[in-house]
C-alpha positions as CSV (number, residue, x, y, z in Angstrom):
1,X,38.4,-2.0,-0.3
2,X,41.4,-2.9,-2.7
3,X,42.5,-0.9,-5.4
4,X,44.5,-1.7,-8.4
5,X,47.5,-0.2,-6.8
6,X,47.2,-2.8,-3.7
7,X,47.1,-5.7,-6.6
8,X,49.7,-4.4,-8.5
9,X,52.0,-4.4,-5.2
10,X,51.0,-7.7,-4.1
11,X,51.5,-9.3,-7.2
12,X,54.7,-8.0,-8.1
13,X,53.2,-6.4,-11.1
14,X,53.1,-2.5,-12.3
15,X,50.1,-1.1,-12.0
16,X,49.9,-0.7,-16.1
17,X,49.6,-4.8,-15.7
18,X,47.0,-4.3,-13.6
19,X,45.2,-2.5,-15.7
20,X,45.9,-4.6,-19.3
21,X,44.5,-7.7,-17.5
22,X,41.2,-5.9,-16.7
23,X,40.8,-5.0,-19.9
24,X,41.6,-8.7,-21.6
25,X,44.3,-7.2,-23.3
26,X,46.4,-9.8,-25.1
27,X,50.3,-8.6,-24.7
28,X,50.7,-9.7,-20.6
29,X,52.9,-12.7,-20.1
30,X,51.0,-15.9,-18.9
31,X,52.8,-15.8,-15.9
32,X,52.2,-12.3,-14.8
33,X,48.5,-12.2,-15.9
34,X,48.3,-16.0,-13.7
35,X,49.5,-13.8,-11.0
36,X,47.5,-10.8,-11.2
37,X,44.1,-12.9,-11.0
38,X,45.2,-15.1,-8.0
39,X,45.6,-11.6,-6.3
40,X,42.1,-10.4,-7.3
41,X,40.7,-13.6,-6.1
42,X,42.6,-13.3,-3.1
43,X,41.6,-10.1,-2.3
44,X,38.1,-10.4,-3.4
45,X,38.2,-7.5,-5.6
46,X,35.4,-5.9,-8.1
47,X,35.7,-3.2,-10.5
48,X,33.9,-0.3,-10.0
49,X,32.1,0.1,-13.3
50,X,30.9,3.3,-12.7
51,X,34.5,4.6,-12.5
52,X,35.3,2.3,-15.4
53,X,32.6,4.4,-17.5
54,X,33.5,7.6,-16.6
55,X,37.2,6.8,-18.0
56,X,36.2,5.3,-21.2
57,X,32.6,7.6,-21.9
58,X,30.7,4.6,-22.7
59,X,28.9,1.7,-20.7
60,X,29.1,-1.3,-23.3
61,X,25.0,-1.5,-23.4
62,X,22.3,-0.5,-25.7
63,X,18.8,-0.1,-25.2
64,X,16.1,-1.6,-27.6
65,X,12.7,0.1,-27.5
66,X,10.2,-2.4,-29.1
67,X,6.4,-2.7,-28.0
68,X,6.1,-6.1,-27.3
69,X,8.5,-8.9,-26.5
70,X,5.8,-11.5,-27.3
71,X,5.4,-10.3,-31.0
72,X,7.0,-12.5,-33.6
73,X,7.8,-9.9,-35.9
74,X,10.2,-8.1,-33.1
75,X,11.4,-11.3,-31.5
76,X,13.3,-12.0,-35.0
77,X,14.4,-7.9,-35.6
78,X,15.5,-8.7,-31.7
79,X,17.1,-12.3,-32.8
80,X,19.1,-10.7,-35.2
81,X,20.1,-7.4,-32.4
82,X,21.1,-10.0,-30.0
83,X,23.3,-12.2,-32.1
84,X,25.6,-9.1,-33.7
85,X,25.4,-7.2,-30.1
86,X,27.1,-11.0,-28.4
87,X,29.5,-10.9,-31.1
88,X,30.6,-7.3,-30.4
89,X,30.4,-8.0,-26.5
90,X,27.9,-5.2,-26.5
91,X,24.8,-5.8,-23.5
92,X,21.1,-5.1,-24.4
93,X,18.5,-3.2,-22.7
94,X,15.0,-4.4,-23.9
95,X,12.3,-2.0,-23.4
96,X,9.1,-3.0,-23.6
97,X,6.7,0.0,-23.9
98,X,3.4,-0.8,-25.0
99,X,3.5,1.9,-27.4
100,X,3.2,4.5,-24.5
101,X,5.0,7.7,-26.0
102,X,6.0,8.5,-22.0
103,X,7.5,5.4,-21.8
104,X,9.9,5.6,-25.0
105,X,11.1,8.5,-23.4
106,X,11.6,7.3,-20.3
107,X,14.6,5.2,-22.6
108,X,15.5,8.2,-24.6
109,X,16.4,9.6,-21.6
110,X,18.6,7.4,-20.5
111,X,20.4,8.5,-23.5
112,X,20.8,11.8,-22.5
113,X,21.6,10.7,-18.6
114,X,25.0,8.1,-20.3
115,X,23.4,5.6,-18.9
116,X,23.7,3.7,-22.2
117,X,26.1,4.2,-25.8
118,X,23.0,4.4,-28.4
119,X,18.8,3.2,-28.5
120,X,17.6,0.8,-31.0
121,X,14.2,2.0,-31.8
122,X,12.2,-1.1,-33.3
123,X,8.7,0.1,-33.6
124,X,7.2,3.3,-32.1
125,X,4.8,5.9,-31.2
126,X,6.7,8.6,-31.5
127,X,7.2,11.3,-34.1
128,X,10.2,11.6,-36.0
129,X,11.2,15.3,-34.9
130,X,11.0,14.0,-31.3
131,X,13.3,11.1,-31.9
132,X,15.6,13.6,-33.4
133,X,15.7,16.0,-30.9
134,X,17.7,13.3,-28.8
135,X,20.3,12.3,-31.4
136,X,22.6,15.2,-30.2
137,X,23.3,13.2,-26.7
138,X,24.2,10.0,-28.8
139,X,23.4,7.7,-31.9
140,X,19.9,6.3,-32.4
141,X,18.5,3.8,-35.0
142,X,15.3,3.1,-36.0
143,X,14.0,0.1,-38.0
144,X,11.4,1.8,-40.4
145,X,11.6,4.6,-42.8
146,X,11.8,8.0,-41.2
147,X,13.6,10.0,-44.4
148,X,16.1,12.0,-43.9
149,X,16.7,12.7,-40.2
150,X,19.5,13.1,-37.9
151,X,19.2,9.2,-36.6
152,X,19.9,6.2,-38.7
153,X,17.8,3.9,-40.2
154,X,17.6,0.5,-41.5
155,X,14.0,-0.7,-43.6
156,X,12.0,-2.4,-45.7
157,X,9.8,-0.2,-48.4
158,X,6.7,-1.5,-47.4
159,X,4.7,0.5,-49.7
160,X,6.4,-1.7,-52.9
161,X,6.5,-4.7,-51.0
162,X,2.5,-4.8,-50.3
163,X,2.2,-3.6,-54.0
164,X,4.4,-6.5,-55.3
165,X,2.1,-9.1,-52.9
166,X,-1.0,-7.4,-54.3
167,X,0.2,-7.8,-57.8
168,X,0.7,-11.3,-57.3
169,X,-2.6,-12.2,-56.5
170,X,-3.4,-10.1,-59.3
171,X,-1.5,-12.5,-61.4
172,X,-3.3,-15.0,-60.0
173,X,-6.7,-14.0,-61.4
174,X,-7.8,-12.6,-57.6
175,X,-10.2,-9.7,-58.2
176,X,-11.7,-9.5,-54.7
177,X,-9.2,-8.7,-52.0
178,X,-9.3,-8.2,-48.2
179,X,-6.4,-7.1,-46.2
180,X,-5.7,-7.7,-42.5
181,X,-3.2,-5.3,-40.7
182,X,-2.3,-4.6,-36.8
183,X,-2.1,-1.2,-35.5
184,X,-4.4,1.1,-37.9
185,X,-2.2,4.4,-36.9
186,X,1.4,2.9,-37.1
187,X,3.5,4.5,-39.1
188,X,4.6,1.0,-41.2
189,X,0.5,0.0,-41.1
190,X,-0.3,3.4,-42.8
191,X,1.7,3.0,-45.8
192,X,0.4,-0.7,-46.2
193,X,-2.8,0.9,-46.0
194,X,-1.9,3.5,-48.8
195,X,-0.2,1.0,-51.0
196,X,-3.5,-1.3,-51.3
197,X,-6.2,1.6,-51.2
198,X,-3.6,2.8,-54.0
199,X,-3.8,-0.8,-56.0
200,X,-7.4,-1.0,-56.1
201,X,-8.1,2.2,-57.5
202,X,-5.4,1.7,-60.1
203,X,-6.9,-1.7,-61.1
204,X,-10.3,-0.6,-60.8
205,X,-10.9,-2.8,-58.3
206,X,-13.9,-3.2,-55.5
207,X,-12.6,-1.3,-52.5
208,X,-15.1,-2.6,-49.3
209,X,-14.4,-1.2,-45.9
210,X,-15.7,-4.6,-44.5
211,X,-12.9,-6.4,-46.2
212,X,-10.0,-3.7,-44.5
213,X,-9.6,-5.1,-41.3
214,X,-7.6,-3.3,-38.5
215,X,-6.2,-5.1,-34.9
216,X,-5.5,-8.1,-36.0
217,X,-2.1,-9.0,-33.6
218,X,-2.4,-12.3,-33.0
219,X,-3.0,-16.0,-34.2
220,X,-6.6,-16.3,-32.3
221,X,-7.4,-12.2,-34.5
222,X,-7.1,-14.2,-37.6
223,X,-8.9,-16.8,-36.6
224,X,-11.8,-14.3,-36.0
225,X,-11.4,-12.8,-39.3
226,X,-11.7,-16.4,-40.7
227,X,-15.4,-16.8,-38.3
228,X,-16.2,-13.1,-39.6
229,X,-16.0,-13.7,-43.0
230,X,-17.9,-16.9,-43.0
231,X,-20.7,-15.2,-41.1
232,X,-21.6,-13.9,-44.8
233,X,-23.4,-17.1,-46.7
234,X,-22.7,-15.3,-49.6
235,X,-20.0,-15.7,-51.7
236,X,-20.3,-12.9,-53.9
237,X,-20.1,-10.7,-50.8
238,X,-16.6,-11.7,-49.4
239,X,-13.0,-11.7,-50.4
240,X,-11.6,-14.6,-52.6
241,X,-8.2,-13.5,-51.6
242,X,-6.8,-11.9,-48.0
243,X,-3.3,-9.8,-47.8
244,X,-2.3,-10.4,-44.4
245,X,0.1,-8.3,-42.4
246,X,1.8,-11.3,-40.7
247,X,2.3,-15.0,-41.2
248,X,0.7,-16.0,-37.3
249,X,-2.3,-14.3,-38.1
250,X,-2.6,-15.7,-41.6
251,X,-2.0,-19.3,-39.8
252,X,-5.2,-18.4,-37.5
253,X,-7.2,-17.3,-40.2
254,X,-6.4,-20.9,-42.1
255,X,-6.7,-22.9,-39.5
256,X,-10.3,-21.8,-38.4
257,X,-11.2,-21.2,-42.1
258,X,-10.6,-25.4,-42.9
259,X,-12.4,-26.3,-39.4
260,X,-15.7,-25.2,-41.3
261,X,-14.8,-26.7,-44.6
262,X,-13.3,-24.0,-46.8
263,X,-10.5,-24.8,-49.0
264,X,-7.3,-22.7,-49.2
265,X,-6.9,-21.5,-51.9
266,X,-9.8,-22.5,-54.0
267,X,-12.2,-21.4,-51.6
268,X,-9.9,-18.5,-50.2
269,X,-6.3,-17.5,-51.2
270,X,-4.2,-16.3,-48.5
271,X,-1.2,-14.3,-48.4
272,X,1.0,-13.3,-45.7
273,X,4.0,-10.9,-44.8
274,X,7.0,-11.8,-42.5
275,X,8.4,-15.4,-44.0
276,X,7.8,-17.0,-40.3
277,X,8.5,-20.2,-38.7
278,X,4.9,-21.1,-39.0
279,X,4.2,-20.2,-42.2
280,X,6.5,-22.2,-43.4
281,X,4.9,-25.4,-41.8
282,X,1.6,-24.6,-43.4
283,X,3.0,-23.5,-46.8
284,X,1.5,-20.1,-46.6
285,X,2.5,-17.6,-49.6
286,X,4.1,-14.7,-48.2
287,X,6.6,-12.1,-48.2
288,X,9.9,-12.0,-46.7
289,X,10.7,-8.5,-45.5
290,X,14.2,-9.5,-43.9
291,X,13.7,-8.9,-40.5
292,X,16.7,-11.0,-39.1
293,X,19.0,-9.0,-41.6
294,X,17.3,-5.9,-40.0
295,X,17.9,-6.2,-36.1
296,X,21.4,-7.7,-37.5
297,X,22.1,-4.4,-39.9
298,X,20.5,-1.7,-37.5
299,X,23.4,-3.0,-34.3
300,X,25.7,-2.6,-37.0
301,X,25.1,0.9,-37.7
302,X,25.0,1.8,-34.0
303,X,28.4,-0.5,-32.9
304,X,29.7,2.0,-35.9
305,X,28.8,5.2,-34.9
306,X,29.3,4.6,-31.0
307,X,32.9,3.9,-32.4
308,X,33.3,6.9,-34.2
309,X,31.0,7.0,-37.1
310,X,28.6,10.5,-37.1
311,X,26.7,10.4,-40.0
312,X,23.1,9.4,-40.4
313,X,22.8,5.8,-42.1
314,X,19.8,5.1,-44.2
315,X,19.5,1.4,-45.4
316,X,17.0,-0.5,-47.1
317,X,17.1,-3.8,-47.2
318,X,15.6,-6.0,-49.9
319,X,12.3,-8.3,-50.2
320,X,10.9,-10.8,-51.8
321,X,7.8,-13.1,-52.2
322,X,7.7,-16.7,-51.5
323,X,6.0,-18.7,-52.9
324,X,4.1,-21.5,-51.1
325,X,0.3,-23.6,-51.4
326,X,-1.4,-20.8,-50.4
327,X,-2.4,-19.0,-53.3
């Protein structure tokens, strides 16, 4: 098998050559780096990457841990990965783990094994302690609010953003509120949860468990919320406004809500969080919690520390509500 040595020879080159052309390094003359490659090509040679590793202590790839690819809330946090990690010609390992805590580790250790530089932890099941215990083998970022840890993190305050949302239906004379929300447990979901139990007792305000609704991931989940809440003739005894943890789900809920006649948002007001595609095509209200900006921040904190940068990064990004036709 050649070697860089048997190229070097060949083309009349030092071995030092060799090497800069490997590497894309910009001083080799045109000439000598024309006949480096023809000898590579000639001799059908392949770098052994392994090897290449070991030299250099890093592999050039990061691994995202996320719980569903088919989500649209991590397919823009991943959007916004996948753009910053192309233009630091950096590779990405998705993980997809179902929120199975064995699985998350599974990528963790890969961590600790240099298979990879760093994890990008999207969404997870794990605790925070156990995700720290990891961070002495290499960087790790997470895209929610742990406080302070020994990993990074970049986030949203989701406690002030649901209370700013709340607020603003408030405003608009909304008195009897529903909420929708995913996973019940998640870490994210929990301090939603807080934030409008919290509102309602402050504003004196009707708190019905039939109104808090829990596993709702997905357009066709809304669109059963819609069917639930109609299955109650009276009026009185349902929610003139919904808080919805997601703009797909807030679609489905509209959708099926104007099949049988309700109006939005004189009938029902509806709110959403996430600022997605389509929300924007049915003009739903809703908040934009950034999560481009997020996958985009949280690969620059990581490119940063696997280059050098040790300390912890906590950053919170910014929010804001849109306003659309919806409440």
């Amino acid at each position: 098998m050649a070697n860089i040595k048997e190229i070097a020879r060949i083309a009349g080159v030092s071995v030092t050559t060799v090497s800069r052309v490997l590497n894309n390094h910009p001083y080799v003359s045109k000439d000598k780096r024309t006949a480096v490659l023809q000898t590579i090509e000639q001799l059908n040679y392949t770098r052994n990457m392994n090897a290449v590793h070991l030299i250099t202590g890093r592999t050039g790839a990061v691994a995202v841990i996320l719980p569903y690819i088919n989500s649209f809330y991590f397919s823009v946090v991943m959007d916004g990965l996948a753009q910053a990690a192309l233009a630091a010609q950096y590779r990405l390992i998705l993980c997809q783990t179902n929120y199975v805590p064995e699985e998350e580790l599974k990528v963790l250790d890969m961590l600790r094994n240099k298979e990879i530089d760093g994890v990008i932890i999207v969404s997870t099941a794990l605790k925070p302690e156990v995700i720290e215990s990891f961070t002495i083998y290499g960087p790790v970022v997470t895209c929610q609010n742990s406080g302070e840890r020994q990993f990074s993190s970049v986030y949203i305050e989701h406690y002030a953003a649901f209370r700013h949302g709340l607020e603003y239906l408030y405003g608009k004379g909304h008195r009897r509120i529903g909420y929708c929300e995913g996973r019940q447990n998640g870490s994210s979901a929990s301090i939603r949860q807080n934030a409008f139990q919290d509102f309602l007792a402050e504003k004196g305000l009707l708190f019905d468990p039939e109104w808090m609704i829990f596993d709702c991931m997905r357009e066709e989940d809304g669109a059963e919320v819609a069917r639930r809440l109609l299955d109650n003739p009276d009026r009185s005894g349902r929610p003139e406004a919904m808080m919805i943890s997601g703009d797909h789900i807030a679609a489905g809920l509209i959708i099926e809500a104007r099949k049988h006649g309700l109006k939005i948002p004189e009938d029902l007001a509806v709110m959403g969080f996430d600022n997605q595609p389509i929300g924007r095509l049915l003009g739903i209200t809703t908040i934009d919690n950034q999560l481009y900006q997020m996958g985009e921040a949280a690969f620059g904190i990581i490119h940063e520390q696997i280059n050098g940068s040790s300390l912890p990064v906590t950053r919170k990004l910014d929010y804001r509500i849109i306003e659309r036709s919806t409440v």
